[in-house]
C-alpha positions in Angstrom: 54.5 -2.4 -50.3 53.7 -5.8 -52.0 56.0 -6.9 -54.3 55.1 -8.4 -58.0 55.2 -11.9 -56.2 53.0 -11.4 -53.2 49.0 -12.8 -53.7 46.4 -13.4 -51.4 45.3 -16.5 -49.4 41.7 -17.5 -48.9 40.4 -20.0 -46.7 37.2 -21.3 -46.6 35.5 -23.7 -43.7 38.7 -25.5 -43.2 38.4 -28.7 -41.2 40.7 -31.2 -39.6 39.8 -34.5 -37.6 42.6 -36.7 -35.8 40.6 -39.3 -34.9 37.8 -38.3 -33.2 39.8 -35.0 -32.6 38.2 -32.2 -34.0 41.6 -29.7 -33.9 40.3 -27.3 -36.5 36.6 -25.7 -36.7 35.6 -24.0 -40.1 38.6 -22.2 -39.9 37.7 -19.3 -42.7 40.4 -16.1 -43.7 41.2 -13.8 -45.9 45.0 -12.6 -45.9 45.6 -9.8 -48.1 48.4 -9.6 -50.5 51.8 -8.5 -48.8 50.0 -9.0 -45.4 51.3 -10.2 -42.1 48.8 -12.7 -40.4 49.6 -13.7 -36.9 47.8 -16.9 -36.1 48.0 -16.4 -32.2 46.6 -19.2 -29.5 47.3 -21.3 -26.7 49.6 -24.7 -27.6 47.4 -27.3 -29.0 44.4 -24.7 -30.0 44.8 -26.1 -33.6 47.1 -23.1 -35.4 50.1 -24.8 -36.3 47.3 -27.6 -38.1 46.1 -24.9 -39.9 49.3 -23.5 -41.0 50.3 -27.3 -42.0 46.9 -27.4 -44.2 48.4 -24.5 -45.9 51.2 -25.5 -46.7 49.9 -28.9 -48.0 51.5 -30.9 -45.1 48.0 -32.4 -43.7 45.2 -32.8 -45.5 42.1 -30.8 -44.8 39.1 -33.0 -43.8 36.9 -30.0 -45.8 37.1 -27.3 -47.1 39.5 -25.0 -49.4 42.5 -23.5 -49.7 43.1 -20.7 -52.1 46.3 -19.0 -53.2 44.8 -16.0 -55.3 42.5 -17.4 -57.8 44.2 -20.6 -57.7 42.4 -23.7 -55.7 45.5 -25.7 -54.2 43.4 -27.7 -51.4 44.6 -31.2 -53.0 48.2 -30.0 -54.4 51.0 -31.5 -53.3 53.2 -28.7 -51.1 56.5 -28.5 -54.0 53.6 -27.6 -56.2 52.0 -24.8 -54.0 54.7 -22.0 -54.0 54.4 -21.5 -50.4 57.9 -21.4 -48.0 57.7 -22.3 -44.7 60.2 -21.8 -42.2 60.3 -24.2 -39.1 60.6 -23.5 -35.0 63.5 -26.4 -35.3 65.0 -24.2 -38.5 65.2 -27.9 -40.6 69.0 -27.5 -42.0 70.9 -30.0 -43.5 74.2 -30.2 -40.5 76.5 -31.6 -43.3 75.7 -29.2 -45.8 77.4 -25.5 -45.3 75.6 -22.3 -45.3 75.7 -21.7 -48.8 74.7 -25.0 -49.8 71.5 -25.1 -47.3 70.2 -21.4 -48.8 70.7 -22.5 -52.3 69.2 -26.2 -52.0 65.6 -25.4 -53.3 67.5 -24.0 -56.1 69.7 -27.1 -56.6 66.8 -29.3 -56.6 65.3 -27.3 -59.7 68.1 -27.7 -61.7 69.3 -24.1 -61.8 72.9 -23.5 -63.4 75.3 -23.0 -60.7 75.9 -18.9 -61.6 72.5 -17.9 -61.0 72.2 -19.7 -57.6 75.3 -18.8 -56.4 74.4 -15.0 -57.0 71.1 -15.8 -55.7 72.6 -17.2 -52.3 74.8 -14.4 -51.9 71.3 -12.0 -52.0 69.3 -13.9 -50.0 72.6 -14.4 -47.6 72.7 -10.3 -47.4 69.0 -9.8 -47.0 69.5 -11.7 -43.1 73.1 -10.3 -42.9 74.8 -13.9 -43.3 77.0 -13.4 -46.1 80.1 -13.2 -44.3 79.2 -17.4 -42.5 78.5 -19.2 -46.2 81.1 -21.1 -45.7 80.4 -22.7 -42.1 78.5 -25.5 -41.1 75.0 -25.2 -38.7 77.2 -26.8 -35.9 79.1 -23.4 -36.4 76.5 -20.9 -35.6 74.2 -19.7 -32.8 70.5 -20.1 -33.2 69.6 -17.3 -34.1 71.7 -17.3 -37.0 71.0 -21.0 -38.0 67.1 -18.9 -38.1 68.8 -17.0 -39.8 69.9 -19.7 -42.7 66.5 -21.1 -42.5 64.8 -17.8 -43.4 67.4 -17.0 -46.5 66.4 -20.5 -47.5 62.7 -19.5 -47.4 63.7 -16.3 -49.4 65.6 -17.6 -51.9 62.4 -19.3 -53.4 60.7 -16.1 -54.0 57.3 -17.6 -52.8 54.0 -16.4 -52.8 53.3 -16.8 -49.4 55.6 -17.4 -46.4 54.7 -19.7 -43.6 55.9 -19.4 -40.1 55.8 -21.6 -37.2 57.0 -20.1 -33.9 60.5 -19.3 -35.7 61.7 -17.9 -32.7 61.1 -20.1 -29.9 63.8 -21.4 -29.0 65.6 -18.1 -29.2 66.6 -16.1 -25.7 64.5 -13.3 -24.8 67.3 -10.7 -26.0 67.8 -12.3 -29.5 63.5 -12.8 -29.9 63.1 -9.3 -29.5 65.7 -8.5 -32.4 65.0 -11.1 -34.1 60.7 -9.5 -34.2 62.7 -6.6 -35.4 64.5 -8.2 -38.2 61.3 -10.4 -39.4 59.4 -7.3 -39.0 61.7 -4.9 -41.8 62.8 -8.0 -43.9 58.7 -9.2 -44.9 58.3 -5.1 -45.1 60.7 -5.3 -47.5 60.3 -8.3 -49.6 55.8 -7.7 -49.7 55.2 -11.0 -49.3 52.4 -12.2 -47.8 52.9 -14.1 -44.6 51.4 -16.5 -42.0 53.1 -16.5 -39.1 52.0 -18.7 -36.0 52.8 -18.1 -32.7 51.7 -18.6 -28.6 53.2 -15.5 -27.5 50.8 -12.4 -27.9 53.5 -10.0 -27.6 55.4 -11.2 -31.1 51.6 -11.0 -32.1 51.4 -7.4 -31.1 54.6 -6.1 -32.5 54.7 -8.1 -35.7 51.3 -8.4 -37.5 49.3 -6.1 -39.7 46.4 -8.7 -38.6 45.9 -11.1 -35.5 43.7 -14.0 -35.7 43.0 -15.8 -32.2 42.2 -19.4 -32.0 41.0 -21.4 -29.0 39.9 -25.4 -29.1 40.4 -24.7 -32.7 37.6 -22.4 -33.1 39.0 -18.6 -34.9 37.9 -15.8 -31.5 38.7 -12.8 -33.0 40.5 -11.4 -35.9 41.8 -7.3 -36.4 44.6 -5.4 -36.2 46.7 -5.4 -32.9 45.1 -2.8 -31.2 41.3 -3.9 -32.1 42.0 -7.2 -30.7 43.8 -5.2 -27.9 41.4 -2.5 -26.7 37.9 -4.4 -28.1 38.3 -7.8 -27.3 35.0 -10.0 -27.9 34.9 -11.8 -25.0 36.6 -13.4 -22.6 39.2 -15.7 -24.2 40.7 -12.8 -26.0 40.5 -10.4 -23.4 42.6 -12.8 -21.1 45.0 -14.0 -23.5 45.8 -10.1 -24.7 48.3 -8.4 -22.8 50.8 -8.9 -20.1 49.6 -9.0 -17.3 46.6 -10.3 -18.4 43.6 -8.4 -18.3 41.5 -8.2 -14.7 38.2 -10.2 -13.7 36.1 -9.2 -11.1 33.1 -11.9 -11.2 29.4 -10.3 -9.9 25.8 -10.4 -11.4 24.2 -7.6 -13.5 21.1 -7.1 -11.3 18.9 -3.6 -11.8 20.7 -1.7 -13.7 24.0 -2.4 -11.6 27.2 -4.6 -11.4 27.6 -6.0 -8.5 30.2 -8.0 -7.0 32.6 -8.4 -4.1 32.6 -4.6 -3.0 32.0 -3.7 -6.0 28.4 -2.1 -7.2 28.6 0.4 -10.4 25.9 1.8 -12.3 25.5 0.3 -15.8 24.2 1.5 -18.8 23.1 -0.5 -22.1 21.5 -3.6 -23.1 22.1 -6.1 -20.4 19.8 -8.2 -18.4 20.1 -10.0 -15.1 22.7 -12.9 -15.1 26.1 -13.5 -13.8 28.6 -11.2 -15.5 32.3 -10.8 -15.4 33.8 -7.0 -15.1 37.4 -6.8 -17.5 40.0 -4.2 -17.5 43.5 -3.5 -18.3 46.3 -3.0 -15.5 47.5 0.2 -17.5 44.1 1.6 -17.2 43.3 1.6 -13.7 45.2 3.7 -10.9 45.3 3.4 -7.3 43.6 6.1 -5.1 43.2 6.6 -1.6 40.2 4.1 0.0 36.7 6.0 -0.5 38.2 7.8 -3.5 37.6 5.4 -6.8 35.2 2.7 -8.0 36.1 0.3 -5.2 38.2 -0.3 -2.6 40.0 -3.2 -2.2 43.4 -4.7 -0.4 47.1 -4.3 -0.9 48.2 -7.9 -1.8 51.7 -6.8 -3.2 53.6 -4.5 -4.5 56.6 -5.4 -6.9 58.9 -2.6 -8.8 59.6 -4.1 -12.2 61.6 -1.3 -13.6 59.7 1.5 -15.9 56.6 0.3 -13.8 55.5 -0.6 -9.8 53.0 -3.7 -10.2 50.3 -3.4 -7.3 48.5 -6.7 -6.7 45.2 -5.9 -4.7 43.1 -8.6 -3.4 38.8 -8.5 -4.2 37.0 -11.3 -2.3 38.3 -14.1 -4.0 39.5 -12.5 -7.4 42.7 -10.7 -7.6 43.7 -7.3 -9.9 47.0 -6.2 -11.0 47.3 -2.4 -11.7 50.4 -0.8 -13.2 51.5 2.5 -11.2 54.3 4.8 -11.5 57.6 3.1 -10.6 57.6 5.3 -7.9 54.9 4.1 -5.9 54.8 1.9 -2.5 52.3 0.6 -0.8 52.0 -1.6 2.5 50.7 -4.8 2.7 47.5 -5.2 3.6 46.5 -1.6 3.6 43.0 -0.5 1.9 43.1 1.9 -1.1 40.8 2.2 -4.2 40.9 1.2 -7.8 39.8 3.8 -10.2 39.5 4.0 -14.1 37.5 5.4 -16.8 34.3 3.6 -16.9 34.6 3.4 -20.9 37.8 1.3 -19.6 35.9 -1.2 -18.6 34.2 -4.3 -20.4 31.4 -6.6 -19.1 31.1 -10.4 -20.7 28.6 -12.6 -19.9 29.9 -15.2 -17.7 27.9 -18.3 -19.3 29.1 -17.6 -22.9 31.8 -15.5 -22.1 30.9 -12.9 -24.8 31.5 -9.1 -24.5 28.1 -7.3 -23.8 26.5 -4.7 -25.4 26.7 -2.5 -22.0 29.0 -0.2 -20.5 30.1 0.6 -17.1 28.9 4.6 -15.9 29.5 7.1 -13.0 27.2 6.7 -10.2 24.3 9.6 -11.1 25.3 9.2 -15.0 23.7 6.2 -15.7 
């Protein structure tokens, strides 16, 4: 739930030039009290910019920023009571544990009691009160993230701001770390923007994902909106691992047609080149003849809980997840198969999702 603390964040046709750079596009959002935003793109697709412009660190070329009711476009960042929490964590190395979590107290002048019992919460809240007393040079990263986010706490801000926190982590300690980040802003109900280029901390941490390519927003909903309706082909490729599957062809009476490929279609959707999407977890692999299409055994690679079958389609490649028991030999034909509800057609020009459907031949 939101705490007394947590507002809301409003931003409205934000805009930032570096040069003749245009990194951020009318960049407009609404993050709701005590939410979780995940600001998710490619490096260089303007989100960390925008998280920056929030936080007062570069000045928006247009636009505004609001925090509640409040219009802090033009104030300086001590003024804005936002937090932000950097991917290179930002702590002093000659100050100890205690003394980097208690600086943004120091620097306000509070009397030495109060902070100290302040550090020793926010030191508890990230399970650091037993390391007060060592220096960053004493700890691993991920408790020197640690430090950095008990630093953010100990502000008690209005909004906490992210960027890629845990990047330079190991996959083990990432995944704990999502877990950590993910109770502790459940706990506190503040509102956060968190930025990120890896689509799985999107998934798994935000109540909200907005997408961003060439500094343009895509998409923004919850996890599984942006997941299993992705509007168009930018989201749909950059959503999920592996990625989802494109089979290029033309939508040409009433059909899809590419290599090997022809399916009924039903819906709005005139001639012109079209791409076919859908998810590896979706699909199956049948016996040649016996699915949608056939197509060629590229590969097939056991991965653990899954066997990942790479089958080859004219020029285009698929991936489909199958039962860890599975095998398959190289170079043998089989058929891919899914519900044709699975499946999502885009326009290949624009590369937005059309309003038509795939069907079962006779159905459409």
């Amino acid at each position: 739930m939101p705490s007394g603390r947590a507002t809301s964040l409003t931003i409205n046709r934000l805009n930032k030039y570096f040069g003749g750079n245009h990194v951020v596009k009318d960049l407009s959002l609404t993050v709701a009290p005590g939410e979780f935003l995940v600001l998710l793109g490619p490096s260089g697709c303007g989100k960390t910019t925008g998280l920056r412009m929030i936080a007062g660190l570069e000045a928006a070329d247009s636009g505004e920023i609001l925090l509640g009711d409040s219009d802090v476009t033009h104030v300086l960042p001590k003024y804005r009571d936002v937090a932000m929490v950097f991917q290179s964590y930002a702590l002093y190395p000659h100050k100890t544990v205690a003394e980097n979590i208690g600086f943004p107290l120091k620097v306000r002048g509070i009397d030495r009691a109060t902070m100290e019992r302040a550090v020793r919460e926010a030191a508890a809240q990230v399970h650091m009160v037993d390391y007060l007393d060592r220096y960053p040079r004493q700890l691993s990263g991920g408790q020197r993230q640690r430090v950095a986010l008990a630093r953010a706490i100990i502000r008690r801000p209005a909004v906490f701001l992210m960027d890629e926190p845990l990047s330079n982590l190991d996959a083990k300690l990432r995944g704990y770390m999502r877990a950590e980040l993910k109770h502790m802003q459940h706990a506190l109900g503040v509102t956060t923007v968190y930025v990120t280029h890896d689509q799985v901390e999107a998934m798994t941490l935000a109540h909200r994902v907005a997408i961003m390519d060439h500094g343009v927003l895509q998409q923004i909903g919850t996890p599984r909106e942006v997941y299993e309706s992705p509007a168009n082909l930018f989201v749909a490729g950059f959503m999920g691992a592996p990625p989802m599957n494109f089979v290029r062809g033309r939508i040409e009476q009433g059909r899809f047609v590419g290599p090997g490929v022809a399916l009924p279609v039903a819906g709005e959707a005139g001639p012109r080149d079209a791409v076919l999407g859908f998810r590896p977890e979706d699909a199956r692999v049948v016996a040649a003849g016996a699915g949608l299409f056939d197509a060629t055994v590229f590969a097939a690679e056991l991965t653990g809980d899954v066997t990942l079958v790479t089958l080859t389609l004219g020029e285009d490649t698929v991936a489909i997840k199958m039962p860890k028991e599975y095998e398959a030999d190289f170079d043998s034909r089989v058929a891919v198969d899914f519900a044709p509800a699975r499946g999502f057609l885009f326009d290949a020009a624009s590369g937005a999702r059309l309003p038509a459907h795939l069907v079962r031949a006779g159905a459409a």
